[in-house]
C-alpha positions in Angstrom: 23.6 -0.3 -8.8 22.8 -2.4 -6.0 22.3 -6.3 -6.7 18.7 -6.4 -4.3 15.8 -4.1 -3.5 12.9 -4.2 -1.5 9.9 -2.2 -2.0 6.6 -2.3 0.7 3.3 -1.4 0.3 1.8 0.9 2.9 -2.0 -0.1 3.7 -2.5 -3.8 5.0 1.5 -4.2 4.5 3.4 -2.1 7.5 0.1 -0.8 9.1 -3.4 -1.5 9.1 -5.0 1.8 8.1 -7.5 -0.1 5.9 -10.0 0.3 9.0 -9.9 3.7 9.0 -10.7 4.3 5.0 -13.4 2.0 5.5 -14.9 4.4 8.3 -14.2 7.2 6.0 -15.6 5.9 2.8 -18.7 4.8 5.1 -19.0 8.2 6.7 -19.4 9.1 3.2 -21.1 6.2 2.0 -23.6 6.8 4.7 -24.1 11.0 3.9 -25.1 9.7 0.1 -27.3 7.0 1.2 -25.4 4.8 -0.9 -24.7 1.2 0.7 -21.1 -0.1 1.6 -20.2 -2.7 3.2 -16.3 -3.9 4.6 -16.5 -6.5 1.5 -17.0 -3.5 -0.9 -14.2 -1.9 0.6 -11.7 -4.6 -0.3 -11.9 -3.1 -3.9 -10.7 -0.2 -2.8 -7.2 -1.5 -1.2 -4.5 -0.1 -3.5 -6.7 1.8 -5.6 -6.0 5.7 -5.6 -8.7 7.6 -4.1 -10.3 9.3 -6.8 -11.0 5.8 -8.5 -12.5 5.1 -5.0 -14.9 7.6 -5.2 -15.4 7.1 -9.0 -16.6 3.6 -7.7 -18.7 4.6 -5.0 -20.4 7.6 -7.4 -21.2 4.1 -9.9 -22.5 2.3 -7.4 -24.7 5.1 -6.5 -25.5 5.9 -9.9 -24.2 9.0 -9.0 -23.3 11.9 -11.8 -21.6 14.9 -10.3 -19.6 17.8 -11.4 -16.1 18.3 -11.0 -16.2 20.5 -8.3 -18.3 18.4 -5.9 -16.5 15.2 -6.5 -13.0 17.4 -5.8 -15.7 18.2 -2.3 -16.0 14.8 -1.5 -13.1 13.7 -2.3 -11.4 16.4 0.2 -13.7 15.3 2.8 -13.4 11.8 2.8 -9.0 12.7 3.1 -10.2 15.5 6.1 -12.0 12.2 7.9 -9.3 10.1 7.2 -6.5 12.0 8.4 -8.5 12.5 11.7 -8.3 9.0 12.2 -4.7 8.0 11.5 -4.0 11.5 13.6 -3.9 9.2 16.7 -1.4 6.4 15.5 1.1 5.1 17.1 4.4 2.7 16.8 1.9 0.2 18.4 -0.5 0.0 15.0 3.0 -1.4 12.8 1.8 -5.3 12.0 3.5 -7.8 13.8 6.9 -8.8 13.2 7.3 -6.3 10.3 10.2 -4.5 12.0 11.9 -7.9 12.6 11.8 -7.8 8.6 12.7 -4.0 8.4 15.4 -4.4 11.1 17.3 -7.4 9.4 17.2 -5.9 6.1 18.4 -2.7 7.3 21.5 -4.4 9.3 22.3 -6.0 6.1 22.7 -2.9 3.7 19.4 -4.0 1.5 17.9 -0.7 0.4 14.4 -0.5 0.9 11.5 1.9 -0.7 7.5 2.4 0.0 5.5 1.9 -2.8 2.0 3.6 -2.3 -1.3 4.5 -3.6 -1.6 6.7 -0.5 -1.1 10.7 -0.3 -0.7 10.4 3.4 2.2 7.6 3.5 5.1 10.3 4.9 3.0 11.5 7.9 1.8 7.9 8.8 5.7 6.3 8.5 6.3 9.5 10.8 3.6 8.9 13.4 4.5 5.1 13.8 8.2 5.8 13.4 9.3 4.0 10.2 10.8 6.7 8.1 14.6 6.2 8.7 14.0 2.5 7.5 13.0 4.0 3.5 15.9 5.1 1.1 12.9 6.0 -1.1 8.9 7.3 0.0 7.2 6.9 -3.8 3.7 7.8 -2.6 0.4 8.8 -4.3 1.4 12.7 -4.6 4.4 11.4 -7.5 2.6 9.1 -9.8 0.1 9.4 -12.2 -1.0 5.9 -13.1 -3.0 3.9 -10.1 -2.1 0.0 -10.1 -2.5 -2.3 -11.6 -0.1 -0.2 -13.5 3.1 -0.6 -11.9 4.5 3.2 -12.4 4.8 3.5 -8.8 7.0 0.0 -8.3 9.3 0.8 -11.5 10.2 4.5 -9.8 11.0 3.0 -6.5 13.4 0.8 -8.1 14.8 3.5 -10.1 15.4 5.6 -7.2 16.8 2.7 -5.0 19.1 2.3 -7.8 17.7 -1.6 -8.3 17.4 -3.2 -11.8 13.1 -4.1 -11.5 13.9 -7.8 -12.1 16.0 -7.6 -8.9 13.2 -6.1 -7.1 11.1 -7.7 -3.8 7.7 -6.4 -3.3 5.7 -7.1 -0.3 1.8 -6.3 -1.5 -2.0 -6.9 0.2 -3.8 -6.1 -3.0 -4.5 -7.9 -5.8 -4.0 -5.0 -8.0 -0.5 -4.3 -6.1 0.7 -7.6 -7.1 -0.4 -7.5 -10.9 1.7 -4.1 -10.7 4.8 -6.0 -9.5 4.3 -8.9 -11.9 3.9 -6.3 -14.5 7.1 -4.6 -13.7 9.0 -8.3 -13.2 9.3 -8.0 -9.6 9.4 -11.1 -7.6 5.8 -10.4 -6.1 4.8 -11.3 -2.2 1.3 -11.4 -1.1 0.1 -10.7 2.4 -3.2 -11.8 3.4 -5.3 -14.0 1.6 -4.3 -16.9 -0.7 -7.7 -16.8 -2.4 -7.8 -13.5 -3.3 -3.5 -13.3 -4.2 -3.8 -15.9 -6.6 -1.1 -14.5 -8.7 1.8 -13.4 -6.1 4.3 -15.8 -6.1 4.6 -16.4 -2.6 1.8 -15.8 0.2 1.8 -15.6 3.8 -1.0 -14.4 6.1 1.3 -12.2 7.8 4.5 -11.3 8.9 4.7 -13.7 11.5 5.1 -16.1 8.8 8.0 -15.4 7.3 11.2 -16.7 8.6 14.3 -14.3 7.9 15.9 -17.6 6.2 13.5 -16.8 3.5 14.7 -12.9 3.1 17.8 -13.8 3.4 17.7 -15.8 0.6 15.4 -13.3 -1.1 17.9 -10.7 -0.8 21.1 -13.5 -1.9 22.7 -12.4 1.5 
């Protein structure tokens, strides 16, 4: 077992693809005449798609069968994944690789923890992958966070006891999942909607390697 872990999520963490759901979910939005708004879409970080679009059908006071919300669903991904087609190394969030670089000179093994189905191919356009021991994405779990199924198999596979378990998270629901799971929890973004992460910074940029180091007991 190793002694520390660190586990990232995706969306708002490493990259900003929150943008490009919002277009997609508006594109949408927009086709149903139902209104959404960028506040609106801040309920949807680290929620699993289909919850999304169970959301936006309430909103709308939508009632559908199966097959048209499996429609929707599969083209609000087909408008997605045109967008993030175009990324780049130059769309990673400042200073995250300072992070990902120390932790990786120091032997700490680190995971992805996601809600997303499309978290391999955007690691693989900006470059990321060889940082990840472990990829848990939204293709392997079955229980959307707050739930914190997808936390507790990244720490299984990085062979990490939970408790010993850092998770970096933009979501409120992300860091109920890693409270849930007794991982120390670390919000990024804003410190009146993190309330319950046990540290927050705005960013990246924030955090001084002093602090992972003595995260990680190094």
């Amino acid at each position: 077992m190793h002694k520390k872990g660190f586990i990232f999520d995706l969306d708002g963490v490493i990259v900003d693809t929150a943008k490009y759901h919002y277009l997609a979910w508006k594109h949408l939005a927009d086709e149903l005449e139902i209104p959404f708004t960028e506040e609106q879409n801040e309920q949807f970080k680290g929620v699993s798609r289909k919850r999304c679009l169970e959301i936006l059908l309430e909103w709308g006071n939508f009632s559908v069968s199966q097959t048209q919300f499996d429609a929707w669903l599969a083209e609000k991904n087909e408008d997605y994944l045109r967008y993030i087609e175009t990324m780049t190394a130059s769309e990673i969030l400042p200073d995250v690789p300072k992070v990902l670089n120390y932790l990786q000179e120091h032997g700490i093994p680190m995971a992805l923890g996601s809600a997303s189905k499309n978290a391999r191919p955007i690691l693989k356009k900006v470059g990321l992958i060889p940082y990840f021991t472990s990829i848990v994405d939204g293709t392997q779990v079955t229980k959307a966070k707050p739930d914190p199924e997808v936390f507790l198999i990244a720490a299984r596979e990085l062979r990490v006891m939970p408790k010993n378990c850092v998770v970096f998270e933009d979501a409120l629901a992300g860091i109920e999942a890693a409270n849930s799971a007794g991982m120390t929890s670390i919000g990024i973004g804003e410190k009146k909607i993190l309330t319950e992460a046990r540290f927050i910074f705005k960013d990246f940029t924030e955090i001084e390697l002093d602090f992972i180091k003595e995260l990680a007991e190094l």
